[in-house]
C-alpha positions as CSV (number, residue, x, y, z in Angstrom):
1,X,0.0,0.0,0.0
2,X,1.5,3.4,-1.3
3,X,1.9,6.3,1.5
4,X,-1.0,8.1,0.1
5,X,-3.6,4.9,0.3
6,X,-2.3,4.4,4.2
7,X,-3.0,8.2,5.2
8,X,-6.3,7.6,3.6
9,X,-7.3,4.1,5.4
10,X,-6.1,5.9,8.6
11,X,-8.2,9.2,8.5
12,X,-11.7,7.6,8.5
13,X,-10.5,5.1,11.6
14,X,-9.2,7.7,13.8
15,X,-12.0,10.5,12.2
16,X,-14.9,7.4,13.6
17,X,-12.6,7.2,17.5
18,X,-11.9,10.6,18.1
19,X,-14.3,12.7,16.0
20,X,-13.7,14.9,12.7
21,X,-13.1,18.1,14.6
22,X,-10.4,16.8,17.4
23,X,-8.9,14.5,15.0
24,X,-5.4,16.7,14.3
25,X,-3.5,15.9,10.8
26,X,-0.6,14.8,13.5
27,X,-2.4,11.8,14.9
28,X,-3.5,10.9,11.1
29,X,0.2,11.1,10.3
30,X,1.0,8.4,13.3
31,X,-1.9,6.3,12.6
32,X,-0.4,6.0,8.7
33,X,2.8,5.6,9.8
34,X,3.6,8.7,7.7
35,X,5.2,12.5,8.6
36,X,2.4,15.4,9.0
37,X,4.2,17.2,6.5
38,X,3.7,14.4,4.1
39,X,-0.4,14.6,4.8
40,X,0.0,17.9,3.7
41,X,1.8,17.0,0.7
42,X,-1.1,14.9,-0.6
43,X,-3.9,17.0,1.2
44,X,-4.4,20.8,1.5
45,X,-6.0,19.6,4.6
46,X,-8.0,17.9,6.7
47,X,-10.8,19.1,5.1
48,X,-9.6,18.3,1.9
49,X,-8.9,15.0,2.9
50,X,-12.2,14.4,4.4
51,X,-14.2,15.3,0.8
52,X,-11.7,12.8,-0.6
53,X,-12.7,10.5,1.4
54,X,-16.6,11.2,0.6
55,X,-16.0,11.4,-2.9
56,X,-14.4,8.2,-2.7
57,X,-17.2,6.5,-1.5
58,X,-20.2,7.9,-3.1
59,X,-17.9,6.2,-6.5
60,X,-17.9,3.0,-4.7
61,X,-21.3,3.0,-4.0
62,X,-22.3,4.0,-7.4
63,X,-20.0,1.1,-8.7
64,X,-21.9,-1.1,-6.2
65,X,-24.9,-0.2,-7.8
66,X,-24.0,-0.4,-11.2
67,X,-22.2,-4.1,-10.6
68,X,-25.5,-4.8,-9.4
69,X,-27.7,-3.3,-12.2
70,X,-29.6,-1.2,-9.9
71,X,-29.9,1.7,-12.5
72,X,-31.2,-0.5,-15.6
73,X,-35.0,-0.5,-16.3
């Protein structure tokens, strides 16, 4: 798993413990085994990150649906 892909399976876990709003970038960096500066290489911020993160699952869920043909008549 690339440094990107581990910063972004960290967020959501520590985002679910601790909250969105107390969750600093830091304790995302130490979750991902990564340095802050390097969430802030791939991420404006945590903001940023979190929209990524919703994005990202809106297009698995639509891939869901469409591997299921929910949107054929």
């Amino acid at each position: 798993m690339n440094k990107r892909n581990s910063i972004k399976k960290a967020a959501p876990e520590i985002f679910a413990q601790k909250g969105f709003y107390i969750t600093s970038v830091k304790s995302i960096s130490i979750i991902a085994n990564v340095s802050e500066g390097l969430v802030y290489y791939y991420f404006d911020s945590k903001e940023t990150l979190l929209k990524e993160l919703i994005l990202d699952g809106f297009v698995n869920l639509k891939n869901v649906f469409l591997y299921n043909n929910v949107f054929t008549s």
